[in-house]
Every structure is written in structure tokens, then in C-alpha cells.
C-alpha positions as CSV (number, residue, x, y, z in Angstrom):
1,X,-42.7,-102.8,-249.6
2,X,-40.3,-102.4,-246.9
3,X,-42.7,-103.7,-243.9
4,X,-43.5,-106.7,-246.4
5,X,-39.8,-107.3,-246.9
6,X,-39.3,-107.4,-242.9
7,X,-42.4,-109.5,-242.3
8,X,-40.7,-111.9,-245.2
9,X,-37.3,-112.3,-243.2
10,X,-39.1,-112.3,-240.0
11,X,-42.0,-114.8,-240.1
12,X,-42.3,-115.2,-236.5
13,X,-41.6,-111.9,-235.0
14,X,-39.9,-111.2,-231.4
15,X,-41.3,-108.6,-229.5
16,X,-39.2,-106.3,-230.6
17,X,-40.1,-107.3,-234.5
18,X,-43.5,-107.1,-233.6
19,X,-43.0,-103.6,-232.1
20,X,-41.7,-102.9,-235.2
21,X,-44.3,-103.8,-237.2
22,X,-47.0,-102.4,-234.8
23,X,-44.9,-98.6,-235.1
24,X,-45.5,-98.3,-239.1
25,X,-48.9,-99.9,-239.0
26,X,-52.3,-99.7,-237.6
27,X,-52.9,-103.2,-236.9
28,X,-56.5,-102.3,-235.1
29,X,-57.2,-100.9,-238.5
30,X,-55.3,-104.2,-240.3
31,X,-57.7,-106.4,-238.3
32,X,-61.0,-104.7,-239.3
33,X,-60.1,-104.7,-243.1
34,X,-59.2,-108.4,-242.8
35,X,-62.7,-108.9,-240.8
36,X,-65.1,-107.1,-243.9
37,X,-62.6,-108.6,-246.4
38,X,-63.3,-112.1,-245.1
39,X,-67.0,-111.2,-244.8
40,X,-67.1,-110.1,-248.4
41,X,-65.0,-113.1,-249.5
42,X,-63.4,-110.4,-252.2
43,X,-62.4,-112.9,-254.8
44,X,-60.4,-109.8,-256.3
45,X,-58.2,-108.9,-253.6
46,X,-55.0,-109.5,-255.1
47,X,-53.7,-106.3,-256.6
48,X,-56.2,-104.5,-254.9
49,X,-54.5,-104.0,-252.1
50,X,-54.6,-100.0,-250.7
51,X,-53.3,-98.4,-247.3
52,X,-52.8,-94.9,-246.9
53,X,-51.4,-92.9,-244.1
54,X,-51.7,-89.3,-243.1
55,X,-48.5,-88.2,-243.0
56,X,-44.7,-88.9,-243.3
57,X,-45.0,-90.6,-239.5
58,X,-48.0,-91.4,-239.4
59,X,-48.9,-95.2,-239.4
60,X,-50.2,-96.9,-242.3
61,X,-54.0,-97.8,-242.2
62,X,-55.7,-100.2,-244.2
63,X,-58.5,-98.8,-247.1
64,X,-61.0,-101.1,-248.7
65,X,-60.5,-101.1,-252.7
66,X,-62.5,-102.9,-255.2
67,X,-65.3,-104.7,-254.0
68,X,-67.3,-105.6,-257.1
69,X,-66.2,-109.2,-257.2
70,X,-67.4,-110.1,-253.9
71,X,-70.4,-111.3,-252.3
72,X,-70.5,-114.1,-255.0
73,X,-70.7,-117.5,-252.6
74,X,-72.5,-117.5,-249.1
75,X,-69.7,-118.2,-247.7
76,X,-66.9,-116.0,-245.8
77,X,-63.9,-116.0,-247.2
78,X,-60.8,-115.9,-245.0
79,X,-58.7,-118.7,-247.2
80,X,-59.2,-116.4,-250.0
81,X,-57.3,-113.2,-248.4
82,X,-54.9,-115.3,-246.2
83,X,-53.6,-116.5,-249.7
84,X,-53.7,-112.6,-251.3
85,X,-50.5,-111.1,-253.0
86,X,-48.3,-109.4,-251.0
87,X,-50.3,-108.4,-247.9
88,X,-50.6,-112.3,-246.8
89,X,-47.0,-112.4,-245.8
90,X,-48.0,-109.0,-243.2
91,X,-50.7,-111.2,-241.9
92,X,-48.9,-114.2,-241.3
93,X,-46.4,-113.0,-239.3
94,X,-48.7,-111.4,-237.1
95,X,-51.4,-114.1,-236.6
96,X,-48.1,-115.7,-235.4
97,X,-48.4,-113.8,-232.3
98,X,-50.7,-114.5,-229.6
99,X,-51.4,-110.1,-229.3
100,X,-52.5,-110.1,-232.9
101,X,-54.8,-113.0,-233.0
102,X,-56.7,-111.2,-229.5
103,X,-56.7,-108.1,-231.2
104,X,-58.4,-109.7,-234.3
105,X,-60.7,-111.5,-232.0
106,X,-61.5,-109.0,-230.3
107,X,-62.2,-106.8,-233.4
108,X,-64.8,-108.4,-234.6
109,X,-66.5,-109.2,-231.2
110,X,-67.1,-105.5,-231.2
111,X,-68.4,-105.7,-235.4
112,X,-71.1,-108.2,-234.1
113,X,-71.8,-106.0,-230.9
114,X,-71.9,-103.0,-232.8
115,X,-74.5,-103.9,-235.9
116,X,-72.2,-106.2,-237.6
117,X,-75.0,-108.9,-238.0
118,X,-77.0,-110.9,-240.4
119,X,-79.9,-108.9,-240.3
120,X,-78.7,-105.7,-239.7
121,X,-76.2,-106.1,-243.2
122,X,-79.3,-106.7,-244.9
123,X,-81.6,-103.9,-243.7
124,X,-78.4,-101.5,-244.7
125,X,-78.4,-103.3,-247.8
126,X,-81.8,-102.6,-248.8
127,X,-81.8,-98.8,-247.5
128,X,-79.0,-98.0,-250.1
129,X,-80.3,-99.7,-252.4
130,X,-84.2,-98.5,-252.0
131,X,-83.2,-94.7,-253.4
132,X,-81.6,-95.8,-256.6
133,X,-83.5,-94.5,-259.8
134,X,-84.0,-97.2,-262.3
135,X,-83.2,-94.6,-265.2
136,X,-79.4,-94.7,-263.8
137,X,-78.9,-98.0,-262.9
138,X,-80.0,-99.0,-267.0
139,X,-77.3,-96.2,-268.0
140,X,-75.0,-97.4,-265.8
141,X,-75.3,-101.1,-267.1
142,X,-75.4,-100.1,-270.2
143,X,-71.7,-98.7,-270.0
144,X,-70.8,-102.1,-268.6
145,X,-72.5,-104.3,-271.3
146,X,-75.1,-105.8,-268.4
147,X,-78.6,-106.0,-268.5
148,X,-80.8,-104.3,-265.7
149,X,-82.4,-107.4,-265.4
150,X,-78.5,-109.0,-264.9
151,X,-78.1,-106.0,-261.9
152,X,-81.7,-106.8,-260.7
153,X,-80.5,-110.7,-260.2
154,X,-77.5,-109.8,-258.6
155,X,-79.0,-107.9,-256.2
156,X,-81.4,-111.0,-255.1
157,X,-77.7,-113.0,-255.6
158,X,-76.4,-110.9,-252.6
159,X,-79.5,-110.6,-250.5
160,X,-79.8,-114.5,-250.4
161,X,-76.0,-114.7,-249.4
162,X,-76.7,-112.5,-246.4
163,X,-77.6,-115.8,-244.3
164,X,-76.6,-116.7,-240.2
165,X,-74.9,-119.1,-242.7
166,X,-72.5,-116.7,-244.0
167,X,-71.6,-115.7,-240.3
168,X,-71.1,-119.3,-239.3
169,X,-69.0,-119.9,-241.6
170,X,-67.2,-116.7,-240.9
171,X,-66.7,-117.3,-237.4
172,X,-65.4,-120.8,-238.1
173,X,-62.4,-119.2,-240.0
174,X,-61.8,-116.4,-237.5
175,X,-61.6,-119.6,-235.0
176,X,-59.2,-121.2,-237.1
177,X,-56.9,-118.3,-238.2
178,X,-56.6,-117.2,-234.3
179,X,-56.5,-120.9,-232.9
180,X,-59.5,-119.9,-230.3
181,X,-61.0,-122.7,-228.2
182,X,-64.7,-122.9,-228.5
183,X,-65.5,-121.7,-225.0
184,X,-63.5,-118.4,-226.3
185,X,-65.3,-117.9,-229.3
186,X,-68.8,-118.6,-227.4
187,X,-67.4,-115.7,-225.2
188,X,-67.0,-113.2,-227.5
189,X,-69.9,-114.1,-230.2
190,X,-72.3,-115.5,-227.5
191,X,-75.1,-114.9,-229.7
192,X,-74.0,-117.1,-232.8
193,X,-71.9,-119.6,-230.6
């Protein structure tokens, strides 16, 4: 609570605040958490919040918690974690700075150069869900008062939010949050732009 504290009373950070906040936390690691939680428009972030770090100096890294309620619209969901508890006021501070919003940027250039597209999500998607036994998927719903025909929707419920649309959409927030010009973004996500 102490690096949210300082990012409170220091909404647009100096160099040396941002330094500060840079030295206690991974911010390559901050960007890619905001990236997938965007992309899985986790409508149950707040509270959900988890970072962990290795040791007493060690930086604090970003963990993704509790993503059950996500994947419910097709679209991406940046507004929805830019206006999470607690972590929101971290964020904002840094997207202040020009470094961050490059960083960020650049962080999910290298997602969609490295597999982070709409067809390769739903390949992966299928693969873990092909080996499931059906036997253990009914017990589990049955703990949870669903129906496997409920968890057999959902499924299709996902797959059919896994569009270029979803991307779009996306990349429109990433331009937004980082204030990139459009010649920037078709730069970096020349495939999609």
C-alpha cells in the first residue's frame, strides 16, 4: 500500500518519482498484466488484485488472479481495469509519463509478434480444452450448481468472442490510454492497423 500511497500524492511523477516507482516495481511485468487483463476484459478485477515478489528487494511483479468472470463481451476491456480498486491509481500516474506509455506499447507489439493473435488464442483455446474428460467437467459443475450443458455454452460464448473484433477494439484502447498517433500504432501492429 505504500507505492499506492506515493502514486496518490504524486499523480504526475518527476523523474525522480518515477525512478521511484520503477525501483519497487516491475513495470515491464505491470504492462503485460494490464495488456491480457484488457484482453480478457476481467469484469472481476477489483479485489483481485495479486503481485508477488521474490524477495525482501526484489521488485514487485504483477500475477494474474481470478479470471472466471472474463471473456463475457467481445470487446477488450481497458476502461474496465483503468477504473479497478486500488491498482488504477499505480497506473495512472505512470501512463502519465511518456516512458510508460512506450513501454506499454511496446509490450504488446511484441504479444501480437509473438502469438498474441486472434487465431492463435483460439487454436490454444481449443488444445486445452480438447483433453478435458466430460466425467470431470459434470462433477465439476455439479459442485458449482451449473449444468454441463451451461459449461458447454460457455465455451461456444468465448470461442465466438475470440474475433479480429476483439483485437480492434483492443488496440483502439491501447491507442487511447498511450495517446499514440495512428501512424505509431500502424507501426507497431502493422498487421491489424
Amino acid at each position: 500500500y505504500d507505492l499506492i500511497s506515493y502514486a496518490m500524492t504524486h499523480p504526475h511523477p518527476s523523474d525522480e518519482e518515477y525512478a521511484y516507482i520503477a525501483d519497487r516495481l516491475d513495470l515491464d511485468s505491470l504492462a503485460g498484466w494490464m495488456a491480457l487483463q484488457a484482453w480478457f476484459n476481467n469484469l472481476d478485477i477489483n479485489g483481485n488484485i495479486r503481485y508477488v515478489r521474490l524477495s525482501e528487494s526484489a521488485k514487485w511483479q504483477m500475477v494474474l488472479y481470478d479470471l472466471d468472470y472474463s471473456m463475457l463481451t467481445e470487446a477488450a476491456g481497458w476502461d474496465v481495469m483503468m477504473n479497478s480498486y486500488q491498482i488504477n491509481i499505480i497506473m495512472r500516474a505512470l501512463l502519465s509519463r511518456e516512458e510508460f506509455c512506450r513501454l506499454l506499447l511496446d509490450r504488446c507489439a511484441e504479444m501480437t509478434e509473438n502469438g498474441f493473435t486472434t487465431g492463435h488464442i483460439l487454436s490454444v483455446f481449443d488444445e486445452l480444452i480438447l483433453p478435458l474428460d466430460e466425467a470431470t467437467i459434470r462433477k465439476d459443475c455439479a459442485c458449482w450448481n451449473e449444468s454441463y450443458d451451461q459449461w458447454l455454452h460457455n465455451l461456444d460464448a468465448v470461442r465466438s468472442h475470440l474475433t479480429d473484433a476483439r483485437m480492434a477494439h483492443w488496440l483502439l484502447g491501447l491507442q487511447t490510454l498511450t495517446h499514440a498517433s495512428n501512424e505509431e500504432m500502424h507501426r507497431l501492429f502493422p498487421e491489424y492497423y
